[in-house]
C-alpha positions in Angstrom: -8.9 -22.3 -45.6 -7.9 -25.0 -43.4 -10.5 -27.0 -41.9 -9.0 -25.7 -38.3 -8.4 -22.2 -38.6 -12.5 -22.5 -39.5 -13.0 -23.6 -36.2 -13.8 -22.0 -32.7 -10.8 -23.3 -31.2 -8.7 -22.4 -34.1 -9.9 -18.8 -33.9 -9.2 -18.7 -30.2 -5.6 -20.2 -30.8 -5.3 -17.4 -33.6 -6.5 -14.3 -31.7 -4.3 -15.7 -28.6 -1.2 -16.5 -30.9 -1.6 -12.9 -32.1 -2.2 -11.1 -28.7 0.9 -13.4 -27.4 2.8 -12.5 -30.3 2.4 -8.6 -29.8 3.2 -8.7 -26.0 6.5 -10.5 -27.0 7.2 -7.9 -29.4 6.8 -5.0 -27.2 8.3 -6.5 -24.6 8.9 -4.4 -21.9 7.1 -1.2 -22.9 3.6 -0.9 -21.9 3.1 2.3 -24.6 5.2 1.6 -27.8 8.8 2.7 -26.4 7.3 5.3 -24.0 6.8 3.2 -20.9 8.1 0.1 -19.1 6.1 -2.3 -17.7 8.6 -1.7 -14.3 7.4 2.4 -14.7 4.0 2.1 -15.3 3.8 -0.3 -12.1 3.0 0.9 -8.4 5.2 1.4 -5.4 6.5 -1.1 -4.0 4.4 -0.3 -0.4 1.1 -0.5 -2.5 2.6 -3.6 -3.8 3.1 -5.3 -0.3 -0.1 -3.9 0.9 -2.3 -5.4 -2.2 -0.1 -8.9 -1.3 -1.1 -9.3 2.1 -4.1 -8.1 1.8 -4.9 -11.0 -0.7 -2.8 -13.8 1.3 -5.4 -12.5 4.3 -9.0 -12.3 2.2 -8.9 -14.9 -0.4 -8.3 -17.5 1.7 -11.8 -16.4 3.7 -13.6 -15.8 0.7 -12.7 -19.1 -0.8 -13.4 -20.5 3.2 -17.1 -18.8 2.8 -17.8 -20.0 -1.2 -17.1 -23.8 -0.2 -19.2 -24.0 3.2 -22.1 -21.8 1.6 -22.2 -24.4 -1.1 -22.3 -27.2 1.2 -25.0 -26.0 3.7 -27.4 -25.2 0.3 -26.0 -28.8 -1.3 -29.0 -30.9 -2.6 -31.9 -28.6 -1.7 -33.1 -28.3 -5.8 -35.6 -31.2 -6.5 -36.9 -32.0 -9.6 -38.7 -29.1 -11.2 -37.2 -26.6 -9.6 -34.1 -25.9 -11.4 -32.4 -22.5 -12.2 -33.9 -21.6 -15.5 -32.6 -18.1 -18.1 -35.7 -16.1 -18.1 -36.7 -13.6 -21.5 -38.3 -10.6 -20.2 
């Protein structure tokens, strides 16, 4: 076997090259030449709604993340660190 096929990386190119490689192939059924991927999807007014939604509360959440990591920045000193715990 080749030395990179052996590898993590080479196993993670393989399974994606293979996953890729079946999603071109059924390209556009969902189920094997039962369903579309344009059937299978939702209205068109779900659609919009799940759009704007997101436009509206990803920004805030991503707003929120950032200043809650800067008003907690630098309060772990030495010792104190996050550690994985074994019950």
């Amino acid at each position: 076997m080749h030395p990179f096929l052996a590898s993590e990386s080479g196993k993670r190119y393989s399974a994606n090259g293979s996953y890729l490689t079946l999603g071109v192939m059924l390209w556009p059924y969902m189920i094997p030449y039962a369903i579309t991927v344009a059937n299978a999807a939702a209205p068109d007014a779900s659609l919009q709604f799940l759009f704007y939604g997101v436009v509206v509360v990803l920004p805030v959440i991503v707003v929120y993340t950032i200043g809650v990591y800067w008003v907690f920045r630098g309060k772990v000193r030495r010792g104190y660190s996050w550690t994985f715990v074994v019950w």
